[in-house]
N, C-alpha and C positions, 0 to 999 in steps of 0.2 A: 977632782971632785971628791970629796969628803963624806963617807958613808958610816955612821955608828953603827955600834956591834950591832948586830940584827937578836943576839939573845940578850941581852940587854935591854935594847932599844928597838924590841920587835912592831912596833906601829909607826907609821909614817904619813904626814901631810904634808903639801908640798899647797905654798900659797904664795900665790905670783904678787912681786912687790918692784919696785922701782929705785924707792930708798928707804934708808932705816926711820921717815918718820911713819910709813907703813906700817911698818912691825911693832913702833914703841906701845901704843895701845893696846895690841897683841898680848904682848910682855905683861903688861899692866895685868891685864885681865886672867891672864894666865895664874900668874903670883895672889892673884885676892882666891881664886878657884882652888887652884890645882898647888900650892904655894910653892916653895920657893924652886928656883932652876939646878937642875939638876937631881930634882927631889922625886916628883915623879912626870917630867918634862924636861928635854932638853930641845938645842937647836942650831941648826947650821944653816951659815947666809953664804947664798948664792950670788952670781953679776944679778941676775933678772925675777929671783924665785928664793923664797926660803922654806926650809923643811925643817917642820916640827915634829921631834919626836916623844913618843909616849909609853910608855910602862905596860897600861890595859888598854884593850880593844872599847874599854867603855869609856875612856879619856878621851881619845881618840874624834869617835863620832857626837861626843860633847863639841868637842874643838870645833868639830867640821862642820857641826850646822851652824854655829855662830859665825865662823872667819871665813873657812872655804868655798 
């Protein structure tokens, strides 16, 4: 299992998906907000679950109340 740096990439959500047409609007959404990936968001896909990661604590709980 695959974990980013925690100083880096100190915020984490984790949102249960099945397959990647789950996450693409995700993605979308992510990119118009927060823009581009690896900017101030990244993410790693699990078999059952992917987890987003985020830069601020205030990214983060954006994310969470839309997706999570």
């Amino acid at each position: 299992m695959r974990i980013l740096n925690k100083e880096q990439w100190p915020v984490r959500v984790a949102v249960n998906s099945d397959n990647t047409k789950d996450i693409t609007p995700i993605e979308l959404w992510l990119g118009e907000q927060l823009g581009t990936f690896r900017g101030r968001w990244n993410v790693v896909y699990h078999h059952n679950e992917t987890h987003f990661y985020f830069k601020t604590q205030q990214d983060a709980t954006w994310f969470a109340l839309k997706w999570a």
